[in-house]
N, C-alpha and C positions, 0 to 999 in steps of 0.2 A: 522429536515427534515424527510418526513416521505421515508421506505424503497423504491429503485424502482423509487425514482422521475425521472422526464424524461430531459434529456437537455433543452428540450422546455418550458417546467415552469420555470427552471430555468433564461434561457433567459428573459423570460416573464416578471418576477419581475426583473431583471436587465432596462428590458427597463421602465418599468413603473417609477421605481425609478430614473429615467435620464429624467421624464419628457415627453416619448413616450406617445401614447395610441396604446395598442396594438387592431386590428382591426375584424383579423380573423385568423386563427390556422387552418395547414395543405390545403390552397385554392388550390385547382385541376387548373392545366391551362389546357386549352380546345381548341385544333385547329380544326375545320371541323368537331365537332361535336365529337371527341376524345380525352381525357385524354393524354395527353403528359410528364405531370409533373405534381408532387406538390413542393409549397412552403412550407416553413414551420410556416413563419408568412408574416402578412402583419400588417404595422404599422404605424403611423403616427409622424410625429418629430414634435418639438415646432414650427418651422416655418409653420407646413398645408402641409407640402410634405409627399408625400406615398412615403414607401417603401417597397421592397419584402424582406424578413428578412431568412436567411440560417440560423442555428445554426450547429456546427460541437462541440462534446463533445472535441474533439480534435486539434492538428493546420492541417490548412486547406493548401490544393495543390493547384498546378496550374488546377487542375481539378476541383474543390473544386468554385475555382473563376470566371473560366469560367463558369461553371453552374450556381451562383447567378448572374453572368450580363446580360447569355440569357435568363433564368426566369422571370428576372424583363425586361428585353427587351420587350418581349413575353406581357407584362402585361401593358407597358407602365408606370413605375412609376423605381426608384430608388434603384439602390442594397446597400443592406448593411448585411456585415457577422458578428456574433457573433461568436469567436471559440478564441483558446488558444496560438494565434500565426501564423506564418506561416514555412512551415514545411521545405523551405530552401526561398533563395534571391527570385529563378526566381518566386513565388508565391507572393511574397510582393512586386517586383516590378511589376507584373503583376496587380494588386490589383493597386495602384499607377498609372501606366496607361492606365486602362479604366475607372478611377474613383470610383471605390468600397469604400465604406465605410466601418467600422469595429471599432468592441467593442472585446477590449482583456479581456477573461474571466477574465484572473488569477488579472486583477485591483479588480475584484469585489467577484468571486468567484473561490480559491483554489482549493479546495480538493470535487470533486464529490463522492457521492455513489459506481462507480463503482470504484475509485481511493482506495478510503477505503478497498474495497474488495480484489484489487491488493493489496495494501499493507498486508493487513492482513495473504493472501497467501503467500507471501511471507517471512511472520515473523514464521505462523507456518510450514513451510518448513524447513528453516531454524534450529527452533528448532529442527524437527524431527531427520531433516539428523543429527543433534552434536547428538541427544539422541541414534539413532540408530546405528551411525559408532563409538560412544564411543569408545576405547581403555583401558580399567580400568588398563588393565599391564601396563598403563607407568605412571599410578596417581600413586604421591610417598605419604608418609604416612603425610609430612608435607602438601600437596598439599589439601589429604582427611583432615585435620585440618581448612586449609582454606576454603574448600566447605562446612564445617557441620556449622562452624562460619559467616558463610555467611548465609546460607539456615536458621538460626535460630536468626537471626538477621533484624531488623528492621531500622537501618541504616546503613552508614559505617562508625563512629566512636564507633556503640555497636560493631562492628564484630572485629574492631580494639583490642577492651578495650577485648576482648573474647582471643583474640590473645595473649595478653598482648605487643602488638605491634604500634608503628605510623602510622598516616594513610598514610602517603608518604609513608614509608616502606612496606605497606598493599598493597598498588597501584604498586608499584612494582614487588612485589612479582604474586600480579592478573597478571601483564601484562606477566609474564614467565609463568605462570600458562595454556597449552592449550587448557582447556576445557573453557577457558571464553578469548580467544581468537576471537575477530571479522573483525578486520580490521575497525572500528570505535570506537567511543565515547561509551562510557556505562551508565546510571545513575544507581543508586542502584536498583533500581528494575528490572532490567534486570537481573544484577549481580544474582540478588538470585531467580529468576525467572532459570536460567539456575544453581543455586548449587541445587538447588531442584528437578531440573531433574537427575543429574549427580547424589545429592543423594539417586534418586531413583535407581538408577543403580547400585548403590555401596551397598544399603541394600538387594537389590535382588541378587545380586552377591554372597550375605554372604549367604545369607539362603539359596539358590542355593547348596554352599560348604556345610553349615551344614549337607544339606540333605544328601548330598553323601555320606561325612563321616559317618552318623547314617545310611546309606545302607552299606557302606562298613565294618564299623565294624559288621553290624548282619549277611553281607553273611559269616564274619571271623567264627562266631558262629556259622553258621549253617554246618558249612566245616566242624567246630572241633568235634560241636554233631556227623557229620558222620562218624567220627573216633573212 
């Protein structure tokens, strides 16, 4: 699917693949010589009936439904909504009685473009906020054991065998462990996608310390030459 596709293409081949023909794309309704609306398709079903076609990337309101009935009203031909549900009862059963038709994306199509981009905001948020509120004082020394055995490992039974530990025992131990703490499931690449962060933090943390100390021992030096 290329970047940026629109709801309306999407629809588009939904309908085709059910047998529609779709007719025209985005048709202006016109009263008295002025623009009022547009539709977003017009389309034809197996049986020879027109329809005026809404798409909603999302589920669709009672607003949502009144608008595809007087559009298609206005146009003289049949409504029908494509969109991902309805977004409480009194929309579906509105839909229900004034006769609206409707195609649920999620039968044909999951996960849109802009879904992906949701999600993916919110994985690297997520990351960020564990990488940036890190705590390293309460990582104990066994904990840093498990994150470097992780972060250098390619499954969870090499991180296990690194451990020289079970992997039941291994899972455990992750689950007390609070830097890979999520409130869900994990698969290993998550796991060592976040040791790898943590161990980015933990090597910076050290040479951090190294620095100080090679300052603080030369300011010792330089205190003692002024002696």
């Amino acid at each position: 699917m290329r970047k940026g596709l629109e709801a309306e293409d999407i629809a588009v081949s939904i309908l085709e693949k059910l047998g529609y023909m779709v007719l025209e794309k985005r048709k202006p309704i016109v009263v008295g010589g002025v623009k009022i609306a547009e539709i977003d398709l017009i389309a034809r079903d197996q049986g020879g009936e027109v329809l005026a076609v809404e798409v909603k990337s999302g589920k669709a309101s009672v607003t949502d439904v009144r608008q595809v009935f007087s559009n298609a009203k206005l146009l003289k031909v049949k409504p029908l909504l494509i969109c991902k549900g309805f977004s409480d009862a009194s929309a579906a059963s509105l839909a229900s009685e004034l006769g609206v038709r409707y195609i649920l994306l999620p039968e044909y199509y999951l996960f849109t473009f802009e879904d992906f981009k949701e999600v993916s905001r919110e994985i690297v948020y997520d990351l960020l906020t564990m990488y940036l509120s890190l705590d390293l004082e309460e990582i104990s020394s066994e904990e840093e054991r498990i994150v470097e055995a992780i972060a250098s490992s390619n499954s969870f039974s090499e991180a296990s065998s690194k451990l020289n530990t079970s992997e039941e025992e291994l899972g455990k131990k992750i689950s007390n462990t609070s830097v890979f703490r999520t409130g869900g499931k994990q698969g290993f690449n998550q796991l060592k996608l976040r040791a790898l962060l943590v161990k980015n933090r933990l090597d910076s943390k050290k040479r951090i310390e190294n620095i100080e100390r090679k300052l603080d021992g030369l300011e010792k030096k330089i205190e003692s030459l002024k002696k």
